[in-house]
Structures are given as structure tokens and as C-alpha cells.
C-alpha angles and dihedrals in degrees: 000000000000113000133168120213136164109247122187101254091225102041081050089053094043091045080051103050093041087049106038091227120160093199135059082214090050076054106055101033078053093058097041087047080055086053101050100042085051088069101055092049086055087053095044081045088051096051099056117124095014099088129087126204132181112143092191118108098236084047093063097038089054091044087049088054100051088041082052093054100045096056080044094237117138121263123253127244111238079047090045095058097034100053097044093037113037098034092060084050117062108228108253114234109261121249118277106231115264100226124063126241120260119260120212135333128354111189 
């Protein structure tokens, strides 16, 4: 988009030296790439504290069932279970193969 603006001549010379930049135009979309991007820092900043992550199982069926109770719906059932039973037992590691992997070339 082509638009004319008035720029102070030596705030332009200082942005362009700092920046490196060859071009009043490299300049300014620089500046307004730094604004935008602001903003989703501010959002990032704003949502700190507020999000939950637990990427077990028992941790999101747990987080299912307190999300379920405080929307007063009723729990379902796969959460249900999985958030009261497995969270008291602690999963067991799964079994290594019994056979080991092929090495190298089979012709």
C-alpha cells in the first residue's frame, strides 16, 4: 500500500543507522514488525499463570474432571475413571522387546 507521511528527517537517520537498514521503507515495516510482534509478547506476558499443562494421561483426565465440575456437567465416564483410579496407582513402565533390533545389512 503507497502512503505518504511526514517522518522526522533525523529520527528516520538515527532508526536507520541502529538498524542497518538501506531503505527508509526497510525502516519503517521494521518498526511496525517490532509493533506487532509487541503485542503478542503483551498477550504471551497476560497469560501467564493462567495455563495448565500436564501432558500425562492421569494429568488431563484429572484436569477434564475439575473442568467437568466446575461447569457443573456431569463427568464422563472414561475421565471419571481415569482421574479417581489411575492417579492413586502409579503406571507401571512398559516391557522392553525381547528381541533385539537388527544391525546392518541383510541381503
Amino acid at each position: 500500500m503507497r502512503t505518504n507521511i511526514e517522518i522526522d528527517d533525523k529520527l528516520m537517520e538515527s532508526a536507520m543507522a541502529a538498524g542497518g537498514f538501506k531503505t527508509k521503507r526497510e525502516a519503517v515495516e521494521a518498526g511496525l514488525r517490532m509493533i506487532n510482534r509487541r503485542k503478542a509478547y503483551d498477550a504471551l506476558l497476560d497469560a501467564f499463570g493462567t495455563l495448565h499443562w500436564d501432558d500425562s494421561d492421569q494429568g488431563w483426565a484429572a484436569w477434564r474432571a475439575r473442568q467437568a465440575l466446575q461447569v457443573n456437567e456431569a463427568v464422563p465416564a472414561g475421565y471419571a475413571a481415569a482421574a479417581l483410579g489411575s492417579l492413586a496407582k502409579p503406571r507401571t513402565a512398559r516391557a522392553a522387546k525381547s528381541t533385539p533390533a537388527k544391525r546392518g545389512r541383510t541381503t
